[in-house]
mmCIF file of the N, C-alpha and C atoms, coordinates in Angstrom:
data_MODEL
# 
_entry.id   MODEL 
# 
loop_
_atom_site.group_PDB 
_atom_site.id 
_atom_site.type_symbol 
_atom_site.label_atom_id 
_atom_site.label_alt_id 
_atom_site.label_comp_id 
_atom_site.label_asym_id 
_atom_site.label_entity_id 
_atom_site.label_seq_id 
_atom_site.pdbx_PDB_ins_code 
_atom_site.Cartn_x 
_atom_site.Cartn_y 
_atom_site.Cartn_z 
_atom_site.occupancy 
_atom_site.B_iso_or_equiv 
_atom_site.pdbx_formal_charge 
_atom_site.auth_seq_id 
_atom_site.auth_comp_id 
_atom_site.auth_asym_id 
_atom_site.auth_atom_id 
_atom_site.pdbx_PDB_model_num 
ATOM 1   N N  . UNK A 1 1  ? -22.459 -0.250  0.917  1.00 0.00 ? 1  UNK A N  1 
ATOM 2   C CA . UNK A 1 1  ? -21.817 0.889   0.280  1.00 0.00 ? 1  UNK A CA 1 
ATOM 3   C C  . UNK A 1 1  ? -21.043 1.711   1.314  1.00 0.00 ? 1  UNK A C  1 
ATOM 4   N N  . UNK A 1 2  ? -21.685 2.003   2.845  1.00 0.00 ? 2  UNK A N  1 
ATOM 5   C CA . UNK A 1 2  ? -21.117 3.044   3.302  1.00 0.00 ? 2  UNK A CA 1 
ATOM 6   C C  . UNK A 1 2  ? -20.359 2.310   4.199  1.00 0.00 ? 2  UNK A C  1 
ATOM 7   N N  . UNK A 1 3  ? -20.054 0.855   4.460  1.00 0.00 ? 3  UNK A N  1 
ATOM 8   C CA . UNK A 1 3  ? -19.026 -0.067  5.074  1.00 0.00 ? 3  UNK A CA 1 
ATOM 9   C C  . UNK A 1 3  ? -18.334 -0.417  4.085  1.00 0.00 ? 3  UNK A C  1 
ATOM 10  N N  . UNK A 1 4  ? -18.219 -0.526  2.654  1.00 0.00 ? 4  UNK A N  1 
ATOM 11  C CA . UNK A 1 4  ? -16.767 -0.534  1.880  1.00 0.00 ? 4  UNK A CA 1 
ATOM 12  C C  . UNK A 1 4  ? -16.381 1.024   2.150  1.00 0.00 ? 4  UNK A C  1 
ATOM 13  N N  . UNK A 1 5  ? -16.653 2.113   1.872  1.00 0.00 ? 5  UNK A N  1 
ATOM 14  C CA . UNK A 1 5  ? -15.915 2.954   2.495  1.00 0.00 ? 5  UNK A CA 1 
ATOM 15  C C  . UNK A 1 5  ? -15.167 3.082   3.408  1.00 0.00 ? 5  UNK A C  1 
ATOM 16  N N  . UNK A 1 6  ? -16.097 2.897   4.942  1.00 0.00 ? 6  UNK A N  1 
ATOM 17  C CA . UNK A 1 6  ? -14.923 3.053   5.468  1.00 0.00 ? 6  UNK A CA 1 
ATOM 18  C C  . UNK A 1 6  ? -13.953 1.709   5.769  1.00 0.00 ? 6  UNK A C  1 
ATOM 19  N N  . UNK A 1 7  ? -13.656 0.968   5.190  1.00 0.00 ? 7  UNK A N  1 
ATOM 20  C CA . UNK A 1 7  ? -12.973 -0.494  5.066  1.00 0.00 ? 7  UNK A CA 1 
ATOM 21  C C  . UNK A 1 7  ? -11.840 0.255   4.059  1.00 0.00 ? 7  UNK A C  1 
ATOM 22  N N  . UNK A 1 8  ? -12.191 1.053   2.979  1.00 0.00 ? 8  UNK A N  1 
ATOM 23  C CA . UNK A 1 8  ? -11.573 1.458   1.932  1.00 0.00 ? 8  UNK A CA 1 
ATOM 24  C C  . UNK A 1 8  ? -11.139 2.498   2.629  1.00 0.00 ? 8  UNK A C  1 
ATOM 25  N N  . UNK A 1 9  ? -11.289 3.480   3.588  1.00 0.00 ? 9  UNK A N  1 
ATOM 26  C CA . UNK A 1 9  ? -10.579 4.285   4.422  1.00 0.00 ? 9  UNK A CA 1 
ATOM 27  C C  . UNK A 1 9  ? -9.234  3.905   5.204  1.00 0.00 ? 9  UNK A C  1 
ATOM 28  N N  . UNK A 1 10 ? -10.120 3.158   5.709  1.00 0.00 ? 10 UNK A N  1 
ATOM 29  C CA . UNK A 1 10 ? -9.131  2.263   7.181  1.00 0.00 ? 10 UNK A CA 1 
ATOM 30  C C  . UNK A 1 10 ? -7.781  1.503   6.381  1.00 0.00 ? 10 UNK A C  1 
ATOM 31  N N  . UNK A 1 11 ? -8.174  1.097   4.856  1.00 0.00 ? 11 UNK A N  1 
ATOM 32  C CA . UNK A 1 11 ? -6.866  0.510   4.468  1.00 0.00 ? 11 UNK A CA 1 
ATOM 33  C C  . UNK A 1 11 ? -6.247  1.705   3.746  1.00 0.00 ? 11 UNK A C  1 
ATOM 34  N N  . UNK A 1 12 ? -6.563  2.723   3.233  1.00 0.00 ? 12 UNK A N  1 
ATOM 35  C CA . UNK A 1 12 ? -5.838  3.849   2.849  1.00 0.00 ? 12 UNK A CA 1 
ATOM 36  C C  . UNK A 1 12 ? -5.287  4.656   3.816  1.00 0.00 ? 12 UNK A C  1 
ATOM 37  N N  . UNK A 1 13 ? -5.625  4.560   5.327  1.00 0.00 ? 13 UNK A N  1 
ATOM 38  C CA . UNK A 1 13 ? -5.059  4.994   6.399  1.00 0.00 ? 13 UNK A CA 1 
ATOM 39  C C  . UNK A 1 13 ? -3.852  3.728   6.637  1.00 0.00 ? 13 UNK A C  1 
ATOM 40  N N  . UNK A 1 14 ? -4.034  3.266   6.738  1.00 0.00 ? 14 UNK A N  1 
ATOM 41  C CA . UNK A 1 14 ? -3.091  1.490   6.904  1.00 0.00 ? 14 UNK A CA 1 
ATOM 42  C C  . UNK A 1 14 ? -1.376  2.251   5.761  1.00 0.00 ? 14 UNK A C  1 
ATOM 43  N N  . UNK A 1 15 ? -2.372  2.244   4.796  1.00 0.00 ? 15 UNK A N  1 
ATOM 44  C CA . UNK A 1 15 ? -0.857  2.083   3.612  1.00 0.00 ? 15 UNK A CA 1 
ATOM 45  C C  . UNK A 1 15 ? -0.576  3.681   3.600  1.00 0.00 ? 15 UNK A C  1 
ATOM 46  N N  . UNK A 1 16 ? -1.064  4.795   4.059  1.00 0.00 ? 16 UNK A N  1 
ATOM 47  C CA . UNK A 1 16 ? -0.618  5.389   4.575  1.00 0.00 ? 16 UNK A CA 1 
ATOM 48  C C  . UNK A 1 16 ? -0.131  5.956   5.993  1.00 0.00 ? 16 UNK A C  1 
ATOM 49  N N  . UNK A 1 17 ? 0.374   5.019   6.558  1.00 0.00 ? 17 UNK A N  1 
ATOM 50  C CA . UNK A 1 17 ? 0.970   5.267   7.810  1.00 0.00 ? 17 UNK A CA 1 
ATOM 51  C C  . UNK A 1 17 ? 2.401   4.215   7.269  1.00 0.00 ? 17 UNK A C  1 
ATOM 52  N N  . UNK A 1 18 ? 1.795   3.196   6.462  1.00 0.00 ? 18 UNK A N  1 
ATOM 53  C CA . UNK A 1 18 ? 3.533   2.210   6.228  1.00 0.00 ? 18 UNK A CA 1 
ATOM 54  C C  . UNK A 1 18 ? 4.101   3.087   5.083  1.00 0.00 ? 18 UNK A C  1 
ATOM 55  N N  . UNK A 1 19 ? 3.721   4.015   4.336  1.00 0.00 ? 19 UNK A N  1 
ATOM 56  C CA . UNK A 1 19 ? 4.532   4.695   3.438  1.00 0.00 ? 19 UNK A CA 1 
ATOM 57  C C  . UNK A 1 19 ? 5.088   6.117   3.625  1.00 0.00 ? 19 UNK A C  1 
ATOM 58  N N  . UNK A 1 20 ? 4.260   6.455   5.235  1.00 0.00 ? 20 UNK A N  1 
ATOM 59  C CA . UNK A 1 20 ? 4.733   7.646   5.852  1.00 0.00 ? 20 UNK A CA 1 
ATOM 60  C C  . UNK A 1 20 ? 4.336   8.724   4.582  1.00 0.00 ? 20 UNK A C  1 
ATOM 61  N N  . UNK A 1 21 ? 3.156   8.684   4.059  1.00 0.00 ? 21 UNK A N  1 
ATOM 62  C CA . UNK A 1 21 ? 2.150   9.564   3.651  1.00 0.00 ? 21 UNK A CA 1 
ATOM 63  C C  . UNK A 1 21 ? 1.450   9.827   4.155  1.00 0.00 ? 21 UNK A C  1 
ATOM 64  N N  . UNK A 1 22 ? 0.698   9.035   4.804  1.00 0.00 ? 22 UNK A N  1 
ATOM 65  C CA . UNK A 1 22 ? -0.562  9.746   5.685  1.00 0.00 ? 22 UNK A CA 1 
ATOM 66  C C  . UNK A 1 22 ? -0.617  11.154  5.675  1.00 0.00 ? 22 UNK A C  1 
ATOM 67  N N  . UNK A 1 23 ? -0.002  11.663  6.482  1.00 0.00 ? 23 UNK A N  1 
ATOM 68  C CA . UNK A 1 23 ? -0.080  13.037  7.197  1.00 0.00 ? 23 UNK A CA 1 
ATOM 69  C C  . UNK A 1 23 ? -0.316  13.863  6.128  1.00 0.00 ? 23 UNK A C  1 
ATOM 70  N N  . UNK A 1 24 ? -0.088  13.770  4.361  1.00 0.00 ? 24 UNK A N  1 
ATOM 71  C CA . UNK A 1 24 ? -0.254  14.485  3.880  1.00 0.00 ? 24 UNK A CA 1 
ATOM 72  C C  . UNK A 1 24 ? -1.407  14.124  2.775  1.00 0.00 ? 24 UNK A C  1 
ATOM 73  N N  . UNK A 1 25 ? -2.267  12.979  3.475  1.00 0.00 ? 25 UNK A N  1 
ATOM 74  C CA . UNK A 1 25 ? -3.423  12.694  2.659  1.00 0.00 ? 25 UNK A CA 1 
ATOM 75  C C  . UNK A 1 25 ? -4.622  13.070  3.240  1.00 0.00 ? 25 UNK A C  1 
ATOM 76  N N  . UNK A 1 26 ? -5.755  13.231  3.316  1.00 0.00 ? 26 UNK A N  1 
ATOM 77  C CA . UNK A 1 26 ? -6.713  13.614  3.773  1.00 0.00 ? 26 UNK A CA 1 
ATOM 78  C C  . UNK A 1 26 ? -7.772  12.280  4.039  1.00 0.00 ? 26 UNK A C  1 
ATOM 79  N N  . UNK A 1 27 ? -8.958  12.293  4.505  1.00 0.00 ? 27 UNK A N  1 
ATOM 80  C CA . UNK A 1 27 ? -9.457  11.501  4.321  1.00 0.00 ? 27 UNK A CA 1 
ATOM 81  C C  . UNK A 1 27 ? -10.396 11.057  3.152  1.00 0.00 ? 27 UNK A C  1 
ATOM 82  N N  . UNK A 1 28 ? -10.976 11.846  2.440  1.00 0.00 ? 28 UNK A N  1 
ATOM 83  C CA . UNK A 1 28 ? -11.189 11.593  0.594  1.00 0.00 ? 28 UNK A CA 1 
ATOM 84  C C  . UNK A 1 28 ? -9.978  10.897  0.206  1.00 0.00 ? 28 UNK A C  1 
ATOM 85  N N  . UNK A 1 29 ? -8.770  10.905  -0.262 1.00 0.00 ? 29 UNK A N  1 
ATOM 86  C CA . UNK A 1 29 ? -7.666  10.110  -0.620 1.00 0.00 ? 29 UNK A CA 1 
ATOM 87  C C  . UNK A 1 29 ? -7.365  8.837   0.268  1.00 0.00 ? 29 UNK A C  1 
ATOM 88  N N  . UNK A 1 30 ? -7.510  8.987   1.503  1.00 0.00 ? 30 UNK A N  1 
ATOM 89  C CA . UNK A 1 30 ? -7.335  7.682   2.381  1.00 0.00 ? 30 UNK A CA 1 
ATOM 90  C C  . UNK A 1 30 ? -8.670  6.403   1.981  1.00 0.00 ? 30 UNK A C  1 
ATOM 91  N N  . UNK A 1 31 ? -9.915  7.139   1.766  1.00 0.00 ? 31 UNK A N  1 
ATOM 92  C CA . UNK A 1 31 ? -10.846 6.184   0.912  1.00 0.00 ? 31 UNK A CA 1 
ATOM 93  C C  . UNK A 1 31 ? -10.497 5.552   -0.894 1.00 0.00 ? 31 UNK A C  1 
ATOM 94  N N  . UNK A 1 32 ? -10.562 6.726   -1.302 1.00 0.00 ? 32 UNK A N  1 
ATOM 95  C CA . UNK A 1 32 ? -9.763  6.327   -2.966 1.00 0.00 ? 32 UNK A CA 1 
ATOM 96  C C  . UNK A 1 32 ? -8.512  5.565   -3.014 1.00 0.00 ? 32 UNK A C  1 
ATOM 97  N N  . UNK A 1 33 ? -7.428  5.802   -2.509 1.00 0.00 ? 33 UNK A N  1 
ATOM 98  C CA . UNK A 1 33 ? -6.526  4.742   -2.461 1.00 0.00 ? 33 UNK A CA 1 
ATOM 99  C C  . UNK A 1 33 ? -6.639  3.618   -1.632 1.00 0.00 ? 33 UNK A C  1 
ATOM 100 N N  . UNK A 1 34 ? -7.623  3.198   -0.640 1.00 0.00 ? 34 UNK A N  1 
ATOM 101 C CA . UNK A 1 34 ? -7.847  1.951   -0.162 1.00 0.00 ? 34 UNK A CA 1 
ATOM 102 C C  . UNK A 1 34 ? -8.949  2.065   -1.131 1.00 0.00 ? 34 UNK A C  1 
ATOM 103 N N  . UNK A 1 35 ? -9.918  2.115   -1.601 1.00 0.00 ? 35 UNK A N  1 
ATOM 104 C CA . UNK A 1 35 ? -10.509 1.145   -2.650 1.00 0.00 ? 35 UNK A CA 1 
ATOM 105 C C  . UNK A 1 35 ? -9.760  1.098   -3.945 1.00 0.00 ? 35 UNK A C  1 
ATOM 106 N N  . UNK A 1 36 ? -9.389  1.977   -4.477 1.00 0.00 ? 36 UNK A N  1 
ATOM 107 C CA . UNK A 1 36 ? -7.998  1.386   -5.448 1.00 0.00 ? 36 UNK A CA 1 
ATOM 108 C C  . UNK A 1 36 ? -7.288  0.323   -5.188 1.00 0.00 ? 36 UNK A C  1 
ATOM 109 N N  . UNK A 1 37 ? -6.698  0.319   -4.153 1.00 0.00 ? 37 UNK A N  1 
ATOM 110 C CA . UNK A 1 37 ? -5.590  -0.171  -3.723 1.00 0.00 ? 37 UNK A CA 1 
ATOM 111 C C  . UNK A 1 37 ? -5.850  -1.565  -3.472 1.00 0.00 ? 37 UNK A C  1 
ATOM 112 N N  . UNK A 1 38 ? -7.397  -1.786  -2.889 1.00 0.00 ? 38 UNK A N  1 
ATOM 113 C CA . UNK A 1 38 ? -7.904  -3.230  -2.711 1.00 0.00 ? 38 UNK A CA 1 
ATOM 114 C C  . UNK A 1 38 ? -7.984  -3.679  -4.333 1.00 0.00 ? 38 UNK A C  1 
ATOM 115 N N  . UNK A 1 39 ? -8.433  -2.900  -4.988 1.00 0.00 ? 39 UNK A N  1 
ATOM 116 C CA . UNK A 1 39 ? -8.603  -3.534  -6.041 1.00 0.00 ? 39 UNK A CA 1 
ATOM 117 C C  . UNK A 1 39 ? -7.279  -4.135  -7.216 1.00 0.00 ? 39 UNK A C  1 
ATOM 118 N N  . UNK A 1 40 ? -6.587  -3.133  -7.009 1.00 0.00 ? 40 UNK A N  1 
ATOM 119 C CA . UNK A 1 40 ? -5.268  -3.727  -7.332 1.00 0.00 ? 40 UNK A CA 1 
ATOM 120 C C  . UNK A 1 40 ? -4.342  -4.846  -6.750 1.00 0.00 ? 40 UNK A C  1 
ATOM 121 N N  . UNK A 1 41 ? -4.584  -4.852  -5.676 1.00 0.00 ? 41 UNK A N  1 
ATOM 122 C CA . UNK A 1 41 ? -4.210  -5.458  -4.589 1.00 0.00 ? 41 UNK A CA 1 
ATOM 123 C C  . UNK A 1 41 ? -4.793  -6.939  -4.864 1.00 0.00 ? 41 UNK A C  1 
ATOM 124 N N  . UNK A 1 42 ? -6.374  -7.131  -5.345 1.00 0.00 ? 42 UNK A N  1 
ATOM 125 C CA . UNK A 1 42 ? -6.688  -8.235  -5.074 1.00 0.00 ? 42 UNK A CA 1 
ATOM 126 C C  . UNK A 1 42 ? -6.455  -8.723  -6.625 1.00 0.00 ? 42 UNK A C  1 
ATOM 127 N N  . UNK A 1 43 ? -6.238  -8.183  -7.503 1.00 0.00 ? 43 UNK A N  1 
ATOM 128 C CA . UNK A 1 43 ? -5.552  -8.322  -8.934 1.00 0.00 ? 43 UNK A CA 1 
ATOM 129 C C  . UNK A 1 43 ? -4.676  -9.301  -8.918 1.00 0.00 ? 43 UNK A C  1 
ATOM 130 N N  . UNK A 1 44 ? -3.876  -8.550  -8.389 1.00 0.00 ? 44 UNK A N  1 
ATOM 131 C CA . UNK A 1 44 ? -2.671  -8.840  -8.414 1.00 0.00 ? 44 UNK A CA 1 
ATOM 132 C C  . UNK A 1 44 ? -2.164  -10.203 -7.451 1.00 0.00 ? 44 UNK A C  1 
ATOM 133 N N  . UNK A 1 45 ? -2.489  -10.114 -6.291 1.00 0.00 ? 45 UNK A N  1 
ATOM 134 C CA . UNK A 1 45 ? -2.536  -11.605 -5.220 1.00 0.00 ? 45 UNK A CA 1 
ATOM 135 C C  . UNK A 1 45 ? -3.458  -11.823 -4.770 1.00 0.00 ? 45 UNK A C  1 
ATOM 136 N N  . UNK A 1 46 ? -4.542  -11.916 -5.275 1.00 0.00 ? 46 UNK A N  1 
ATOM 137 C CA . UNK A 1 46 ? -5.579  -12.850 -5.517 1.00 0.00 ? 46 UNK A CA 1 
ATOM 138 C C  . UNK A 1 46 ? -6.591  -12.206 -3.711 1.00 0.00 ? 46 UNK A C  1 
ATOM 139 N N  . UNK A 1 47 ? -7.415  -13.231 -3.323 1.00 0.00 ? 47 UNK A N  1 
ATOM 140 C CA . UNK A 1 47 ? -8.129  -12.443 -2.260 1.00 0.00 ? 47 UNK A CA 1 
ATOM 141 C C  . UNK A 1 47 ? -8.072  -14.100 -1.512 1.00 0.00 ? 47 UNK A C  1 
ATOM 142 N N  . UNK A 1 48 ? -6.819  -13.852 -0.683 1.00 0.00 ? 48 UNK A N  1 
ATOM 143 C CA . UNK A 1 48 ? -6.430  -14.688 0.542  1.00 0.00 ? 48 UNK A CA 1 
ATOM 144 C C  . UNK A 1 48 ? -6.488  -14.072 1.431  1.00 0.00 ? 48 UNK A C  1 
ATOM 145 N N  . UNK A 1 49 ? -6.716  -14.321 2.684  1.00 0.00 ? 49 UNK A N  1 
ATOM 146 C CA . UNK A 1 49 ? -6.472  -13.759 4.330  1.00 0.00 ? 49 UNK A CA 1 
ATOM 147 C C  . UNK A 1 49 ? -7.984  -13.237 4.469  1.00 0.00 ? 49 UNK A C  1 
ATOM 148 N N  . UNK A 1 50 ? -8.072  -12.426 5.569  1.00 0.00 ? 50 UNK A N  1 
ATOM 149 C CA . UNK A 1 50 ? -9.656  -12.295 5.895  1.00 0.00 ? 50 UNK A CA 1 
ATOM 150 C C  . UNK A 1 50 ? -9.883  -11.118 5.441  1.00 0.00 ? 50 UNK A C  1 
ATOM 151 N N  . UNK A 1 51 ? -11.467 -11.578 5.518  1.00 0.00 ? 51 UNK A N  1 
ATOM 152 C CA . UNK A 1 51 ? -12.263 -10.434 4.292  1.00 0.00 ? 51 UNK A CA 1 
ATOM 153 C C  . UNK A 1 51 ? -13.161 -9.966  4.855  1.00 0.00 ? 51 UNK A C  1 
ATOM 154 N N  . UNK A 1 52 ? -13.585 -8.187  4.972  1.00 0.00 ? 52 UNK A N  1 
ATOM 155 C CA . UNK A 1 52 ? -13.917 -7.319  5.180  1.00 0.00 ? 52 UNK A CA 1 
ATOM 156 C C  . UNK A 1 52 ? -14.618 -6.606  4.458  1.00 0.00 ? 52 UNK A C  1 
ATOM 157 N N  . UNK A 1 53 ? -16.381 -6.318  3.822  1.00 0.00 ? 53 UNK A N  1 
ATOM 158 C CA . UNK A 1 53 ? -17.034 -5.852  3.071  1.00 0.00 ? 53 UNK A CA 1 
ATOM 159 C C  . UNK A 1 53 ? -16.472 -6.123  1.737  1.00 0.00 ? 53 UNK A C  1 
ATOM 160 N N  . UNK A 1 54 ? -16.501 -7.542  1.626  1.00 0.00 ? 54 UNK A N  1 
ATOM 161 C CA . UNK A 1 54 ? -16.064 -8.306  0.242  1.00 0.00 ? 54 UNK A CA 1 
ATOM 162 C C  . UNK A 1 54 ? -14.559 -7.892  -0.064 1.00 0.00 ? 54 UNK A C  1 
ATOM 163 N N  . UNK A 1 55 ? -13.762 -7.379  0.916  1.00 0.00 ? 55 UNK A N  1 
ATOM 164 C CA . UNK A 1 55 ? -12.690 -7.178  0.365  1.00 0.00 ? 55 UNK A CA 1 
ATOM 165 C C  . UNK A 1 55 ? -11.265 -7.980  1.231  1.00 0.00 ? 55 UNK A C  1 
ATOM 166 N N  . UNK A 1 56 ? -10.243 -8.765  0.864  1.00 0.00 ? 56 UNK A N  1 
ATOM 167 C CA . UNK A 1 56 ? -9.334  -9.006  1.588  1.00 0.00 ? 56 UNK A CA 1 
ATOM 168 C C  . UNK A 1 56 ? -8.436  -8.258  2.104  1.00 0.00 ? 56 UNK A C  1 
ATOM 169 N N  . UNK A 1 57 ? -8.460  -7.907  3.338  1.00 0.00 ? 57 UNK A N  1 
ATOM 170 C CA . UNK A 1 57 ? -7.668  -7.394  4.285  1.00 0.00 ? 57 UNK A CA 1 
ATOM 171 C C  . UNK A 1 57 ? -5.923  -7.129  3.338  1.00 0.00 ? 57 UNK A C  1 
ATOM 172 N N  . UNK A 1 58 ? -5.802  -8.193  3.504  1.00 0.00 ? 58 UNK A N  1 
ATOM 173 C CA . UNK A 1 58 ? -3.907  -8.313  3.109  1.00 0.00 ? 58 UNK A CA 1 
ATOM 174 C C  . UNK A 1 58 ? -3.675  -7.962  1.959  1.00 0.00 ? 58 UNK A C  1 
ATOM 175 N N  . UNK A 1 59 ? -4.046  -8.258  0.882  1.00 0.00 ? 59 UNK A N  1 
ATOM 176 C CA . UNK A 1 59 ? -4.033  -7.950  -0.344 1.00 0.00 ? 59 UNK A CA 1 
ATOM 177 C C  . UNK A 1 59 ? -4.172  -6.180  -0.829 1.00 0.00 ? 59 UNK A C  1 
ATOM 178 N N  . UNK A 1 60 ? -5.251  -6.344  -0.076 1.00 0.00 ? 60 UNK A N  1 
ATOM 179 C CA . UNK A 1 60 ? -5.828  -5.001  -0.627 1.00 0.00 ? 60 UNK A CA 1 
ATOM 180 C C  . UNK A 1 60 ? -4.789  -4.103  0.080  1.00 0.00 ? 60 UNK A C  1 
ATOM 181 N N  . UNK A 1 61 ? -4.537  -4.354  1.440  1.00 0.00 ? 61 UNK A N  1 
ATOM 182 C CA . UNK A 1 61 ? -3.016  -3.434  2.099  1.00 0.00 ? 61 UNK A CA 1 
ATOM 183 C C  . UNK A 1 61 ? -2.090  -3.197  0.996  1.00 0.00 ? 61 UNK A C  1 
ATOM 184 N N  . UNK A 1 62 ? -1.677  -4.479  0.692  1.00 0.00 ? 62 UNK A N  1 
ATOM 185 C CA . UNK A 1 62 ? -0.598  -4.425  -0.490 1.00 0.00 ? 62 UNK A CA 1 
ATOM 186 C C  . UNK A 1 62 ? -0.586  -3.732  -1.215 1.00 0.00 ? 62 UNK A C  1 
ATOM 187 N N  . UNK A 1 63 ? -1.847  -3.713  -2.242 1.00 0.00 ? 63 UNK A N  1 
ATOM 188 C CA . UNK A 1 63 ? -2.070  -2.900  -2.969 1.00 0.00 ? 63 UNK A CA 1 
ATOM 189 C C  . UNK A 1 63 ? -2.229  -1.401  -3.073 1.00 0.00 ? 63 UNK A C  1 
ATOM 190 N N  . UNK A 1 64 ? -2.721  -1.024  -1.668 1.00 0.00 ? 64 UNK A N  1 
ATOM 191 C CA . UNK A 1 64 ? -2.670  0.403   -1.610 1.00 0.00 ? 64 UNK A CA 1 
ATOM 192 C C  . UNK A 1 64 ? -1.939  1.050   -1.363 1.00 0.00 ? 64 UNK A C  1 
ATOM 193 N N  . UNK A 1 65 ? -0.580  0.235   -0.626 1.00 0.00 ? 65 UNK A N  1 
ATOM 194 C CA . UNK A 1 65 ? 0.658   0.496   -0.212 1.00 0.00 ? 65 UNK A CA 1 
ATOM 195 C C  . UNK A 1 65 ? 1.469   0.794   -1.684 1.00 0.00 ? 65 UNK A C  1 
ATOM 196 N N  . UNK A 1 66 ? 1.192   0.290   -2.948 1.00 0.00 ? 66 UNK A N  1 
ATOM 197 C CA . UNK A 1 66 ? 1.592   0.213   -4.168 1.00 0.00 ? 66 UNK A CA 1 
ATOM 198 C C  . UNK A 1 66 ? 0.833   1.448   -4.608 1.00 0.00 ? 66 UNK A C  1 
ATOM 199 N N  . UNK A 1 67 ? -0.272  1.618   -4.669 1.00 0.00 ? 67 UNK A N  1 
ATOM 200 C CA . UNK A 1 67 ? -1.385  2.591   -5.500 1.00 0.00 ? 67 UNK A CA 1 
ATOM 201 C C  . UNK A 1 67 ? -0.103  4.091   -4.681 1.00 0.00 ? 67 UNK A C  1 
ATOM 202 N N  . UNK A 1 68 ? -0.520  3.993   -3.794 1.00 0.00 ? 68 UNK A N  1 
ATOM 203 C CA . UNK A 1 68 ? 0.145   5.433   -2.588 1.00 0.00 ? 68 UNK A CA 1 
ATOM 204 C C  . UNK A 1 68 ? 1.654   5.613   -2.998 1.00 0.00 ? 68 UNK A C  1 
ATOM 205 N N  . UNK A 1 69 ? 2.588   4.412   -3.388 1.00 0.00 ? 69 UNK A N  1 
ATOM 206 C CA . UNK A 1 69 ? 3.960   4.985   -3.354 1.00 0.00 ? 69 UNK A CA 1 
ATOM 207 C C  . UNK A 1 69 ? 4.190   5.786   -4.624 1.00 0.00 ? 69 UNK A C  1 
ATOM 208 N N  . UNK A 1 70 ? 3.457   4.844   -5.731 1.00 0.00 ? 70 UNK A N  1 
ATOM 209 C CA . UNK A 1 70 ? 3.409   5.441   -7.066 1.00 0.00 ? 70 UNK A CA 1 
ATOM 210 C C  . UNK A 1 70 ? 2.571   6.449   -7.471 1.00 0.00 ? 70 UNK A C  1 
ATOM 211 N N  . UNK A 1 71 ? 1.550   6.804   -6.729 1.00 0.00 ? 71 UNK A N  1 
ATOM 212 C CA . UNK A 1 71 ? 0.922   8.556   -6.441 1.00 0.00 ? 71 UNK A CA 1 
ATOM 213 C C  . UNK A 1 71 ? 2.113   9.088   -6.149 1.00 0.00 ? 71 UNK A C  1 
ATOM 214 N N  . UNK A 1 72 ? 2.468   8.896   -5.327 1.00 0.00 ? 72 UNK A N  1 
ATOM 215 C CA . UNK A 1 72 ? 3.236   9.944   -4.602 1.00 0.00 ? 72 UNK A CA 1 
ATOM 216 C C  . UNK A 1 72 ? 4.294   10.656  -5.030 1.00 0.00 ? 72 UNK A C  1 
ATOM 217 N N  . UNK A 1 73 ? 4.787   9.238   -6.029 1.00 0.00 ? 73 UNK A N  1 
ATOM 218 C CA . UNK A 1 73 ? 5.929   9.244   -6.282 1.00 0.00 ? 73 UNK A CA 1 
ATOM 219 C C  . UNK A 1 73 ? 6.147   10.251  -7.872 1.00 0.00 ? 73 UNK A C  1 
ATOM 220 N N  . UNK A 1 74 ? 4.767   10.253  -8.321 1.00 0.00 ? 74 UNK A N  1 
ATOM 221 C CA . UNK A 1 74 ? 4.540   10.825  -9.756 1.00 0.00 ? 74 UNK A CA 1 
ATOM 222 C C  . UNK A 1 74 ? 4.424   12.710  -9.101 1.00 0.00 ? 74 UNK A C  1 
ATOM 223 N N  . UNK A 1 75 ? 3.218   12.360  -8.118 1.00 0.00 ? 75 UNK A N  1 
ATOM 224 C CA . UNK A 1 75 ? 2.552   13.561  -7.954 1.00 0.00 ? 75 UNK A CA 1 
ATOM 225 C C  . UNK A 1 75 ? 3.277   14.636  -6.417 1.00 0.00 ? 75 UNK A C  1 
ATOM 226 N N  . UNK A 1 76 ? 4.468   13.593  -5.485 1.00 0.00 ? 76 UNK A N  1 
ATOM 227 C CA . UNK A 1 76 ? 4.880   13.898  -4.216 1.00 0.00 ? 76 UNK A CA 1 
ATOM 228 C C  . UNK A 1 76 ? 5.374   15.511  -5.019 1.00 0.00 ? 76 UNK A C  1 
ATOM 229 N N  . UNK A 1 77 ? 5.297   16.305  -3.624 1.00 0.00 ? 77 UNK A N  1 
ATOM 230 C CA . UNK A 1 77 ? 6.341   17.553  -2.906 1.00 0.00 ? 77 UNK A CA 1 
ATOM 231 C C  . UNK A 1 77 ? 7.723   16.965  -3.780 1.00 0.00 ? 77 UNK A C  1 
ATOM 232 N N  . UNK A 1 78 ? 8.161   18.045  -4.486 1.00 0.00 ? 78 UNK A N  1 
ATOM 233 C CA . UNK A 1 78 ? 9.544   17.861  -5.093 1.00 0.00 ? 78 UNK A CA 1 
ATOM 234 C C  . UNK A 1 78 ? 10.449  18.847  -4.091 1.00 0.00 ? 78 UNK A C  1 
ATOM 235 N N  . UNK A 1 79 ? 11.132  18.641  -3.199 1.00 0.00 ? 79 UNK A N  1 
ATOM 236 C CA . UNK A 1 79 ? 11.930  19.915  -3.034 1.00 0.00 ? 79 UNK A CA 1 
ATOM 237 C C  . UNK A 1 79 ? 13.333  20.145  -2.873 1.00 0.00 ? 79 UNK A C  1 
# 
């Protein structure tokens, strides 16, 4: 439980640093969108490449990189 977290951190830190969100996510959101994001992620392209507290590395990137743009993109700073 408390190693999918931070696995589910580390990839919500991941897809937020490639979507140049980070800085405005915290670390509660850097966990929720990497376990979202794995999970969509592994939905969607399946669970190839190496795996990390039952979860695939690559996929799950993907996915959170997807979960984060479309947060952002609903909920981002309008200005």
């Amino acid at each position: 439980m408390i190693w999918s977290l931070i696995v589910g951190g580390f990839i919500g830190f991941i897809a937020g640093a490639i979507t140049k969100k980070g800085g405005a996510m915290g670390i509660i959101a850097n966990i929720v969108a990497g376990l979202i994001g794995s999970s969509v992620g592994q939905s969607l392209f399946g669970t190839w490449g190496p795996s990390l507290a039952g979860m695939a590395l690559i996929p799950s990137i993907i996915g959170a990189v997807i979960v984060v743009a479309v947060v952002s993109f609903f909920f981002g700073k309008r200005e």
